[in-house]
N, C-alpha and C positions, 0 to 999 in steps of 0.2 A: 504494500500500500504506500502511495505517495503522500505526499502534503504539502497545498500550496500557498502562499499567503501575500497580500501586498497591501500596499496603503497609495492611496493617490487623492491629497489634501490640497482643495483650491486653495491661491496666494491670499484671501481675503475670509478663509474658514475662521479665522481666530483663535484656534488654536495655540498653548504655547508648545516651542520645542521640546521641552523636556516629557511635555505630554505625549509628543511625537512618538519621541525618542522609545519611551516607556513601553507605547503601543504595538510596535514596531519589535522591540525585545521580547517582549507577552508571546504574539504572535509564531514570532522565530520558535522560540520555544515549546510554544503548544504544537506546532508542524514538526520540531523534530521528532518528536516521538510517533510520527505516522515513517519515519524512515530515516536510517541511519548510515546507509552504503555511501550517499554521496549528498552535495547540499550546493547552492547557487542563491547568488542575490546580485538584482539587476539594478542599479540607483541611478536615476535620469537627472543629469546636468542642465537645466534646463536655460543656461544665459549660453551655454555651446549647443543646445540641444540634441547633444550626446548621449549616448546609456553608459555604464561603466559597468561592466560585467564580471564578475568572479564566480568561481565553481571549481570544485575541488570531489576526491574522494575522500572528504573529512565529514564529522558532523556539523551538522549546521553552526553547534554553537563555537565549534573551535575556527570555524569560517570565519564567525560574528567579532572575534577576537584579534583577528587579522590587524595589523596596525593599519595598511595602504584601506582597509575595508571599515575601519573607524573614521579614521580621517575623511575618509569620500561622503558618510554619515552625517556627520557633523560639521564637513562640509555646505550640505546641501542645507541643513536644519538652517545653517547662519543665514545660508543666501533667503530660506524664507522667514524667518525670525527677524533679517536685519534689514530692512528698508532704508533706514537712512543714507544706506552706502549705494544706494542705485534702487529700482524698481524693485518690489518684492516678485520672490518666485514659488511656482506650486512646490508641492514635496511629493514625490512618486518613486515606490520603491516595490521589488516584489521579489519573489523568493520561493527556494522549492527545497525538498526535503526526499530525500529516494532513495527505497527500500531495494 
């Protein structure tokens, strides 16, 4: 059994980031246990309108632990948390979990 999961948060939801953040780890976590062979998570750049892709045959949460896979994270969280440095941006992320 697989497990998939994403989040995709319009630039004007109000949400805060840490709530994001949170959401997005919950999730992680409740899909790894649909599968543990391999794990993927896709985070959309959206001022490059880019995807940045990673995928491993790890678990998900040791994917999540990735430093290059933090930083992309948290990355995105500022671009939509932080408006004052330019335009605010959605937050879209999503992820898979394989048994």
């Amino acid at each position: 059994m697989c497990g998939i999961f994403g989040l995709v948060i319009n630039k004007n939801a109000g949400y805060e980031s840490a709530f994001i953040k949170k959401s997005l780890m919950t999730l992680a976590r409740l899909s790894e246990s649909r599968g543990k062979d391999s794990s993927g998570l896709v985070i959309r750049d959206e001022a490059t309108k880019e995807f940045q892709v990673y995928k491993g045959d790890v678990y998900l949460n040791y994917l999540l632990k990735n430093k290059q896979v933090k930083h992309n994270i948290d990355y995105a969280l500022k671009a939509y948390q932080n408006h004052t440095e330019g335009p605010r941006q959605s937050f879209t992320a999503m992820g898979h979990s394989r048994l």
